[in-house]
N, C-alpha and C positions, 0 to 999 in steps of 0.2 A: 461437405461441411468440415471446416477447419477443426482442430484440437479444441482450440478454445472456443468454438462455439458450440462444439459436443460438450465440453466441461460446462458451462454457462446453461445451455437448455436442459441437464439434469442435475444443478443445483437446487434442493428439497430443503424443507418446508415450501410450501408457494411462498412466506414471508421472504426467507430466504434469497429466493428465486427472481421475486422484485426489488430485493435490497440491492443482491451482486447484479443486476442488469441498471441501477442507478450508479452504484460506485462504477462500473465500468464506461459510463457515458460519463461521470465526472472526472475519471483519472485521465480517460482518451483526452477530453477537454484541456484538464489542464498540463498533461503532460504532450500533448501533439504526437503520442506514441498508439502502436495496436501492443493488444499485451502479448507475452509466449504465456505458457505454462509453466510452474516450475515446480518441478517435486510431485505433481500430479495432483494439486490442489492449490497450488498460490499464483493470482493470477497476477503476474509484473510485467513493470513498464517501465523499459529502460534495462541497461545493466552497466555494471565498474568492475575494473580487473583492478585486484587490491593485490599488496605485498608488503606484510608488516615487518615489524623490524627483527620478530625472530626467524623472518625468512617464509614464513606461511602464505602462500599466497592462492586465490580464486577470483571466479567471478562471479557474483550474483546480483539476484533485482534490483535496480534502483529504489520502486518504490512498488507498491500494490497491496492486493487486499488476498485473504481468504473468509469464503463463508461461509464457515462453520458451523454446525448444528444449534451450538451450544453460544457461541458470540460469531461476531464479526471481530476478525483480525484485517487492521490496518498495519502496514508495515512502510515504517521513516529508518531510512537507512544514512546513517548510521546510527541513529539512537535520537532519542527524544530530551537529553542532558540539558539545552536551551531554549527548549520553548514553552516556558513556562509561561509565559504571559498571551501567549497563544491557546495552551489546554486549559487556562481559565475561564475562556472565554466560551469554549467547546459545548460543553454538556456532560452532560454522565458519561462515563468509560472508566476504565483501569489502565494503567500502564505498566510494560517490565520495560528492558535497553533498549530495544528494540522495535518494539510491538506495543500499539495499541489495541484494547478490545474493547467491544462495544458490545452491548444485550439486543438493541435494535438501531436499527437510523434514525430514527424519527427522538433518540434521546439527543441527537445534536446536533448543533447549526451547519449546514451543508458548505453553507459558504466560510464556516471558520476553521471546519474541514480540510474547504481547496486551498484558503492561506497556508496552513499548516503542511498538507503535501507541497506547495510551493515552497517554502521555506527550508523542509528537508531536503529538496532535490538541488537548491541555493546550495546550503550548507554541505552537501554531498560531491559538488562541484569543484567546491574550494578544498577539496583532500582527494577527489580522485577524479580520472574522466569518466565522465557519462556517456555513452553509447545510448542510439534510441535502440528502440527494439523494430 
């Protein structure tokens, strides 16, 4: 059994457990990626080697999820600044730059969801390369 599927099959609450086993069948979907692990809780798909102008540079997930006790974190890299007319359309959530949260799946539309990880991983494309995973 691979990492992430040990990380997947002890993802808690059962809610939980069936939410990260849909976003996982929805991101594979629309990303044509398998995810890694990262940080031992985010599951992404994809990565970009960034170097910004004061010289800082790494590489992290494209895109993916963590499922969290407390929400689901959806993660649009590099930030959610433009899609405003896309998370209107969503459902319930919070947002910070980076990260959306969500209380359950079932508060938003699945499919204005997959637009919106489309959209991030578009807009992600046009500033850095995308690697699958």
């Amino acid at each position: 059994m691979s990492e992430v599927e040990r990380y997947l099959t002890a993802v808690s609450p059962a809610r939980r457990h069936r939410e990260a086993a849909i976003l996982d069948t929805l991101f594979r979907r629309i990303t044509g990626w398998t995810p890694t692990l990262w940080g031992g809780s985010i599951m992404g798909y994809g990565s970009y080697a960034y170097t910004y102008a004061s010289g800082r540079s790494g590489t992290y997930l494209a895109t993916g999820f963590a499922p969290r006790k407390a929400k689901l974190s959806i993660y649009i890299m590099p930030g959610y600044s433009d899609f405003d007319s896309i998370l209107t359309r969503l459902g319930k959530h919070k947002k910070a730059k980076s990260c959306l949260y969500l209380n359950k799946l079932e508060d938003v539309d699945l499919d204005v969801l997959a637009e919106l990880i489309r959209a991030g991983l578009d807009d992600l494309r046009r500033q850095w390369p995308v690697r699958p995973s």
